[in-house]
Wavefront OBJ file of the C-alpha trace (Angstrom):
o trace
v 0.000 0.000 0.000
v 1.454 3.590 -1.067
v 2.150 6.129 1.160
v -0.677 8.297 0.476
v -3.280 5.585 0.349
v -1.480 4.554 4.273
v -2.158 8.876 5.208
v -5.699 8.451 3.691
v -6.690 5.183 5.604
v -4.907 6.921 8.387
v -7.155 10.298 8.077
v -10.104 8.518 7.221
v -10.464 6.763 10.688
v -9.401 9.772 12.378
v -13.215 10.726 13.760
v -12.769 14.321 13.928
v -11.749 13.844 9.753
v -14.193 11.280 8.931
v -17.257 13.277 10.262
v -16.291 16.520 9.093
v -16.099 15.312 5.750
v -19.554 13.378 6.270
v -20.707 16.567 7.501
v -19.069 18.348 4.585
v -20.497 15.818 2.057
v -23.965 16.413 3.336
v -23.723 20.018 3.156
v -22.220 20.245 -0.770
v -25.029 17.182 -1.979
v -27.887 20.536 0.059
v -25.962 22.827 -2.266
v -25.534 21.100 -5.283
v -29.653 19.938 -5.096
v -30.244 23.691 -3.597
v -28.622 24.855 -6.497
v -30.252 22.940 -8.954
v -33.879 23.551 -6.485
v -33.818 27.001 -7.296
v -32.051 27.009 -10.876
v -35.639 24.770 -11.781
v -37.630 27.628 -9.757
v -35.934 30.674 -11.476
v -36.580 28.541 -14.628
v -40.288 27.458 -13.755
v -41.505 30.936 -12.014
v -41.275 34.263 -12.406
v -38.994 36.113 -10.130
v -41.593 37.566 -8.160
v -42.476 34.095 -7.133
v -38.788 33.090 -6.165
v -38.785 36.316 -4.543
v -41.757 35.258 -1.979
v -40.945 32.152 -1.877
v -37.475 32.842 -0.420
v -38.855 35.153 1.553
v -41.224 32.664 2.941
v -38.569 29.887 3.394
v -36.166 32.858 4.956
v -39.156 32.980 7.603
v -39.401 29.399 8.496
v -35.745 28.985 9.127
v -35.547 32.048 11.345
v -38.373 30.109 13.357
v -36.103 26.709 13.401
v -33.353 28.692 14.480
v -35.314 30.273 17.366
v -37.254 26.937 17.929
v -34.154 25.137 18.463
v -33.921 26.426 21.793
v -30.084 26.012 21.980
v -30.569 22.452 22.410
v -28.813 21.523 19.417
v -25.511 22.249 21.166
v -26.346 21.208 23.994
v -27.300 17.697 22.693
v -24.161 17.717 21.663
v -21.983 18.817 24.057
v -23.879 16.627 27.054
v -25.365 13.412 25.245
v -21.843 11.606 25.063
v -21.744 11.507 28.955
v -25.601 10.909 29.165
v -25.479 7.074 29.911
v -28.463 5.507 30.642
v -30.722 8.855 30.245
v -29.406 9.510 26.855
v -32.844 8.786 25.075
v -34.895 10.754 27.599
v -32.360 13.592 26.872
v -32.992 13.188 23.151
v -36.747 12.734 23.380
v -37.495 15.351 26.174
v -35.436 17.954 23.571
v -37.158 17.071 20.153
v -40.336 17.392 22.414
v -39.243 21.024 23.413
v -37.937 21.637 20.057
v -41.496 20.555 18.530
v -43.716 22.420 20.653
v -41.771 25.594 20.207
v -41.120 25.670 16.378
v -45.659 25.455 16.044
v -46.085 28.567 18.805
v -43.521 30.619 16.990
v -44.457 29.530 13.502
v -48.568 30.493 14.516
v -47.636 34.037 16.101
v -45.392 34.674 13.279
v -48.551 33.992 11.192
v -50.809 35.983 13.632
v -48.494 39.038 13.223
v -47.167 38.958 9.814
v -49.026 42.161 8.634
v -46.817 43.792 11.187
v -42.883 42.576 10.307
v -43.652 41.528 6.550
v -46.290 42.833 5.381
v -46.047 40.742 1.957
v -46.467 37.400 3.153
v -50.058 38.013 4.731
v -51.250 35.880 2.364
v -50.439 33.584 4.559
v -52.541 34.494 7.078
v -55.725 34.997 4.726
v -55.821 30.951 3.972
v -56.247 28.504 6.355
v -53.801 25.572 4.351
v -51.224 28.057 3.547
v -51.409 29.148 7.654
v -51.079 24.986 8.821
v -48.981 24.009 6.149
v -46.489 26.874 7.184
v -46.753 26.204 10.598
v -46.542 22.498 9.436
v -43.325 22.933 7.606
v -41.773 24.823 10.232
v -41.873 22.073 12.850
v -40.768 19.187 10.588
v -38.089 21.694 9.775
v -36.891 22.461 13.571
v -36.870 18.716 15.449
v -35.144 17.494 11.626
v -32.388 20.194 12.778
v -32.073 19.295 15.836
v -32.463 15.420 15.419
v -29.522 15.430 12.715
v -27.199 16.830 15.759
v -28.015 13.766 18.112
v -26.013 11.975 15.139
v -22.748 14.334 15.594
v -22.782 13.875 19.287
v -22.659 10.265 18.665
v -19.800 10.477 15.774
v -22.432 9.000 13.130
v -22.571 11.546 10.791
v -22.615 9.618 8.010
v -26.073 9.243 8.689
v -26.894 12.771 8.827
v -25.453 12.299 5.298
v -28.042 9.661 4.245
v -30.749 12.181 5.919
v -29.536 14.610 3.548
v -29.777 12.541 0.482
v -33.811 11.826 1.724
v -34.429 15.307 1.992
v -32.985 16.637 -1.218
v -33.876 13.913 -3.488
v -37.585 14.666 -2.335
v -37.381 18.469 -2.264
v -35.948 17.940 -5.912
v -39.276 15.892 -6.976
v -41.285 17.695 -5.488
v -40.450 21.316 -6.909
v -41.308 20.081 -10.796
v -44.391 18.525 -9.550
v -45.694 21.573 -8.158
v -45.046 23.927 -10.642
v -48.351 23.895 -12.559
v -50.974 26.012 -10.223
v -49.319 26.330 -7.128
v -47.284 29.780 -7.766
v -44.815 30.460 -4.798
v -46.374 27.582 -2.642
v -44.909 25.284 -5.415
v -41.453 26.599 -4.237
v -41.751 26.480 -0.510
v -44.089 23.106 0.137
v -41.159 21.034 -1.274
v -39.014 22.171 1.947
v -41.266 21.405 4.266
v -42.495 18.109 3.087
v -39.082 16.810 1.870
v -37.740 17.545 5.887
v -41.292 15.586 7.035
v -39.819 12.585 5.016
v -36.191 12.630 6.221
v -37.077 13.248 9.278
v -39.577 9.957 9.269
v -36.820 8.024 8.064
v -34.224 8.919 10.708
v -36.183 8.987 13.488
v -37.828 5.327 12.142
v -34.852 3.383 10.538
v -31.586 5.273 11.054
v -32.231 6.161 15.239
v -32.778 2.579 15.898
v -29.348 1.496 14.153
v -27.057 3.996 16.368
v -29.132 3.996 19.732
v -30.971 0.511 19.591
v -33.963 0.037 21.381
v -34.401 3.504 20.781
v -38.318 4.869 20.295
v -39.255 8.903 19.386
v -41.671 9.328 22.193
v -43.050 13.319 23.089
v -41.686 13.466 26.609
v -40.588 16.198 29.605
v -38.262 15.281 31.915
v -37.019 17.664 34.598
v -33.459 16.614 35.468
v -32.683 16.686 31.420
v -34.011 20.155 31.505
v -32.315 20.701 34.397
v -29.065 19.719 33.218
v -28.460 21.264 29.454
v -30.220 24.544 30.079
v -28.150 27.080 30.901
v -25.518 25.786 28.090
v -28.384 25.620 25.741
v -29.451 28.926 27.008
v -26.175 30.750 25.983
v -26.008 28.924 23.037
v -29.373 30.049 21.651
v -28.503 33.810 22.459
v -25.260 33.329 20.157
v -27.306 30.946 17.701
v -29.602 33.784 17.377
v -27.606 36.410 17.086
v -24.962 34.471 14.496
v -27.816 33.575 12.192
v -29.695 36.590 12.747
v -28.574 38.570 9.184
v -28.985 35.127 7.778
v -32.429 35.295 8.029
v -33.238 38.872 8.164
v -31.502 40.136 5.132
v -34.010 38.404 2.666
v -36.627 39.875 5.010
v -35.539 43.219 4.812
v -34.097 43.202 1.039
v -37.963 42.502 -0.292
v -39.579 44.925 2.348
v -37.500 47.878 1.037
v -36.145 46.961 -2.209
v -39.351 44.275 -3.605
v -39.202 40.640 -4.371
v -37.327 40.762 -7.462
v -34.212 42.180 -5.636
v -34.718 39.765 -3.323
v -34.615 37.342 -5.911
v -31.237 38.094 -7.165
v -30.130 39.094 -3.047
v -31.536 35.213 -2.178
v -29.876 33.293 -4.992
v -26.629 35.116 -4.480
v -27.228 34.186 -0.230
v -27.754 30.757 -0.995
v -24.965 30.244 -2.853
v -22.542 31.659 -0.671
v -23.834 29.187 2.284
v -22.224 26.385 0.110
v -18.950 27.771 1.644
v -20.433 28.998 5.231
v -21.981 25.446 5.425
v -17.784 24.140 5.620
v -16.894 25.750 8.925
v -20.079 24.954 10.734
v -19.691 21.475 10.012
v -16.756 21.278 11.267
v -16.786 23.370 14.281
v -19.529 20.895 15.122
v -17.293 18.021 15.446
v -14.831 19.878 16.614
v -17.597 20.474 19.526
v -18.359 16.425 19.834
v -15.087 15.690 19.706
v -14.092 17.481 22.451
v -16.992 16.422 24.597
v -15.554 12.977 24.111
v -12.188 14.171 25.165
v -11.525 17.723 25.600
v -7.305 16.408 26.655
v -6.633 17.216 22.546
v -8.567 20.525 22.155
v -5.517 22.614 20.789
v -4.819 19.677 18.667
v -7.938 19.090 17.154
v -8.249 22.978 17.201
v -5.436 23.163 14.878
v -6.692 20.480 12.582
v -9.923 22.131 12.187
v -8.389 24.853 10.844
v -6.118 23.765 8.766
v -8.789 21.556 7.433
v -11.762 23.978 7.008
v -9.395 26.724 5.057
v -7.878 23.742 3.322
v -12.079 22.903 1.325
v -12.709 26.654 1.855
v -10.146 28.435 0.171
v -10.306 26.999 -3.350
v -14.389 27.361 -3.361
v -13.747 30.935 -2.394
v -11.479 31.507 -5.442
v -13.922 29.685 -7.834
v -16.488 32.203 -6.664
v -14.605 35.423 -7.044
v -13.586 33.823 -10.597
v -16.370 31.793 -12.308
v -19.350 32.801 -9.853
v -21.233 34.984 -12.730
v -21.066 31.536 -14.666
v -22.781 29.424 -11.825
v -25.345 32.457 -11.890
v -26.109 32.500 -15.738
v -27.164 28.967 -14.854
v -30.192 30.264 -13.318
v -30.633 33.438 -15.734
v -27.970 36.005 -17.085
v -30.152 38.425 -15.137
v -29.171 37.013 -12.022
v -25.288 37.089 -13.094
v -25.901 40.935 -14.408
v -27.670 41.827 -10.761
v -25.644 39.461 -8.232
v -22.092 39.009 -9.196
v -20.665 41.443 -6.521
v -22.343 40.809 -4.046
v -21.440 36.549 -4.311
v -17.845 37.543 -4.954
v -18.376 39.541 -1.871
v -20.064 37.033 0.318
v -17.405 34.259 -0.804
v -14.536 36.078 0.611
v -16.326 36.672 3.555
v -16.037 32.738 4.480
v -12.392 33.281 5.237
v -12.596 35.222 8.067
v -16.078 33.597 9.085
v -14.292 30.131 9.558
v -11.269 31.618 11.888
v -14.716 33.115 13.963
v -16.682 29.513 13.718
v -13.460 27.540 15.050
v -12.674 29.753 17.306
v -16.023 29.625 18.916
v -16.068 25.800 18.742
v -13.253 25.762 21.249
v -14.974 28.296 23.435
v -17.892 25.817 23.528
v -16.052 22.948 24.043
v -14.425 24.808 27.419
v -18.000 26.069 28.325
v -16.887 29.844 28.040
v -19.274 31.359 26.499
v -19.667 35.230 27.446
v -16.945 35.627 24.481
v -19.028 33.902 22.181
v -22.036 36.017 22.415
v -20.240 38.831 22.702
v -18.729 38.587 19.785
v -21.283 37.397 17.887
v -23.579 40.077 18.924
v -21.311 42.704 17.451
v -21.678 40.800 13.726
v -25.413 40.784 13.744
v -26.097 44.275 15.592
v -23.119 45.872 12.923
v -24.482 43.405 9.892
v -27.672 44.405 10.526
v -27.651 48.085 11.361
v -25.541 49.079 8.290
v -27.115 46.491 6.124
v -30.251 48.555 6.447
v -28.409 52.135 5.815
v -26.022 50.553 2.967
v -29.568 49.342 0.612
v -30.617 52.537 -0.339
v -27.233 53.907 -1.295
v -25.640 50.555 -2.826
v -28.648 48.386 -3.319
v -28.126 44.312 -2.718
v -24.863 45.070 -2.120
v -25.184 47.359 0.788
v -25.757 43.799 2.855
v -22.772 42.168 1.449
v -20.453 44.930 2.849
v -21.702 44.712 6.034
v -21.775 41.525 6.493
v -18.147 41.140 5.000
v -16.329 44.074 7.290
v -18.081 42.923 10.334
v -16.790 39.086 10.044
v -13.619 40.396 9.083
v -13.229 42.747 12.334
v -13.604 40.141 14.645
v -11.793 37.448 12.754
v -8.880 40.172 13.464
v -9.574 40.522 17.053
v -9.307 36.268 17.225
v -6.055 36.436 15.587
v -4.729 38.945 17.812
v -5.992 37.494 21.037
v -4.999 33.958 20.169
v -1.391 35.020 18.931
v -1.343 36.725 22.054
v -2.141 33.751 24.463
v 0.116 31.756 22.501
v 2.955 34.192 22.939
v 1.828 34.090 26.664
v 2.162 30.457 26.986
v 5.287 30.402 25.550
v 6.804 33.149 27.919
l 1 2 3 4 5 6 7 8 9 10 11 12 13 14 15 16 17 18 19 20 21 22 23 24 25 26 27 28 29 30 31 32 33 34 35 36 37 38 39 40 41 42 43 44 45 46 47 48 49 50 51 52 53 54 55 56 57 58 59 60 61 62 63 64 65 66 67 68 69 70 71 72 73 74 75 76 77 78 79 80 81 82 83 84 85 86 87 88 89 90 91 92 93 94 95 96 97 98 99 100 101 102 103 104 105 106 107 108 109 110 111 112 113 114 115 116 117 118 119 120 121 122 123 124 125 126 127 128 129 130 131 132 133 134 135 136 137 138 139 140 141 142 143 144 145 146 147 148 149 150 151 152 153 154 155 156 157 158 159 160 161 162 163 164 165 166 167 168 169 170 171 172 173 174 175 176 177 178 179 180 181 182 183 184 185 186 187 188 189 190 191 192 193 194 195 196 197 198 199 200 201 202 203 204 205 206 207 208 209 210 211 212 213 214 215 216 217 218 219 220 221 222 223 224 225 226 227 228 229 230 231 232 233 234 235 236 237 238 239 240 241 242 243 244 245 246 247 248 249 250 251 252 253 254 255 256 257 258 259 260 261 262 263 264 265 266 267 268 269 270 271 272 273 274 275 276 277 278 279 280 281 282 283 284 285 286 287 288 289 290 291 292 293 294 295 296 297 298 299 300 301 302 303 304 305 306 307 308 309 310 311 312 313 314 315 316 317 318 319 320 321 322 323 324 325 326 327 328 329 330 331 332 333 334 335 336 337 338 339 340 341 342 343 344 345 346 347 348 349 350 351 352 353 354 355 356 357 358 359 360 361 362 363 364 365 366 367 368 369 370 371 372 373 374 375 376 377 378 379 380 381 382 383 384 385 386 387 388 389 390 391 392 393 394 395 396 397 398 399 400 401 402 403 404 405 406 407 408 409 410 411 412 413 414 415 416 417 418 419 420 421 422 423 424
């Protein structure tokens, strides 16, 4: 056996390796289909459609995000030293997870003549008003249920998950397209997560935890024990993913759904390369919680391997990113170019943030991490809004850019610091 085939073998049943590239694998086949999703929606519907449609989708994973309760890192971080109450941990959280993700998803509905003002039509039908709230549940306890496979270092089934979901989401969006207008884009994301999630909590759960059952549950000492991590967590969660979710919002409230259109498209594209340091920060989190005696190690590694997949995606976007744009329509490529090439180079300094806050996790210091990350959203946000008028889609794009760069300098400078510190 060669040398590099020995280093591969020798990588591949390294865990913290072999699930980040599970992790990473399941991410690129969600942006390859997502690509292709909304390529067939540009090319099926007008763009005022994909403009409410993303819009729409943009709403249901704000309410996943604040539906997930922090849980999601908390399953992580605690389940691996759960022992015998590991499936009342994971039960009594897809519970809380559930129960939140349909009271946000029905006030959003109740209110949304007040913070959107052109997605009412939800409100005004009573299947578009369940099927949201619907979708936005499946959507939550699938997020949250694919994590209880990184904190047990089984991520290649979050990767079969992922094929469920997108090979249904893909079916579904051509099927649809004949009278359903904008619901024909959305519906596919909510009922493709309903399937993947029926087929990991039914086939896949049993095969890591056997003898495992999804049950709706509530058990205090679980509560008890994750909450104030969770807690923290869900403040930073919120606050990271905040402009994620809000941008679309606030692109098609002051600059109308087509801009959103090209805004969206140019978003979802750029997630292909924010999707690489999340992964792996995540198993850079269940690794440690395993064994936090190789954090710096494994720190190091996660580094070195996130810029190592992130680097060359960021140059094909700055170079050949108004080609992967034509694909949809040379409209988009004319309207979104800058800001993608913006957004891409903005993954750099966003994955020396991501690891960083991964060790911060794994140490349970958090006050850093939503410190920090409350400066990106408040300064993302805040100029975001000031930047449209003047600069249009792009406006976002800066902010977003400068304030992950800012603090990816401040990480640098602290951690060279310490290091120069320990070395003293």
């Amino acid at each position: 056996m060669s040398r590099l085939a020995l280093e591969i073998r020798k990588r591949w049943h390294d865990s913290l390796y072999r699930n980040s590239l599970y992790l990473m694998a399941s991410s690129a086949i969600t942006a390859v289909v997502g690509f292709v999703f909304w390529m067939l929606a540009a090319r099926f519907y007008p763009a005022e459609d994909v403009g409410i449609a993303s819009a729409v989708i943009s709403a249901m994973s704000l309410i996943t995000l604040l539906a997930s309760l922090g849980l999601d890192y908390g399953i992580v971080r605690f389940l691996p030293s759960a022992g015998e109450d590991a499936n009342k941990m994971i039960n009594t959280c897809l519970t809380l997870c559930g129960v939140a993700a349909i009271v946000i998803a029905t006030g959003f509905v109740l209110g949304v003549e007040v913070w959107s003002p052109p997605l009412a039509f939800l409100r005004h039908n009573w299947v578009l008003f369940l099927a949201f709230v619907g979708f936005s549940g499946a959507g939550t306890v699938s997020l949250f249920q694919g994590r209880v496979f990184v904190a047990e270092r089984r991520a290649g089934c979050t990767l079969l998950k992922s094929a469920v979901f997108n090979a249904a989401r893909l079916a579904l969006v051509t099927g649809l397209s004949v009278s359903f207008a904008a619901f024909g884009i959305y519906a596919p994301w909510g009922l493709a997560h309903a399937l993947a999630l029926a087929v990991a909590l039914m086939v896949l759960m049993p095969l890591v935890r056997p003898g495992y059952r999804p049950w709706p549950r509530l058990q205090r000492a679980v509560i008890a024990r994750i909450t104030r991590f969770s807690f923290a967590n869900y403040v930073t969660a919120l606050l990271w993913m905040a402009p994620t979710f809000i941008l679309p919002l606030m692109v098609v409230n002051r600059l109308g759904a087509e801009a959103n259109a090209y805004f969206y498209i140019a978003w979802a594209i750029a997630n292909v390369l924010f999707v690489v340091p999340i992964a792996t920060a995540f198993t850079l989190l269940a690794e440690g919680a395993h064994d936090d005696a190789r954090l710096a190690h494994d720190a190091k590694r996660t580094i070195a391997l996130t810029l190592a997949v992130v680097v060359p995606l960021v140059l094909f976007a700055s170079f050949a990113g108004d080609r992967v744009l034509r694909l949809f329509d040379p409209v988009y490529a004319e309207n979104a170019f800058d800001l993608l090439r913006l957004l891409s180079i903005s993954a750099v300094p966003l994955s020396v943030n991501f690891v960083y806050f991964g060790v911060l996790r794994v140490r349970m210091r958090m006050w850093p991490v939503v410190l920090l990350s409350g400066f990106i959203a408040f300064s993302t946000l805040v100029a975001g809004w000031f930047l449209l008028p003047g600069m249009d889609i792009l406006g976002p794009g800066v902010a977003w850019f400068s304030s992950q760069g800012l603090v990816a300098v401040l990480v640098v400078l602290w951690t060279l610091r310490r290091m120069r510190g320990d070395t003293a």
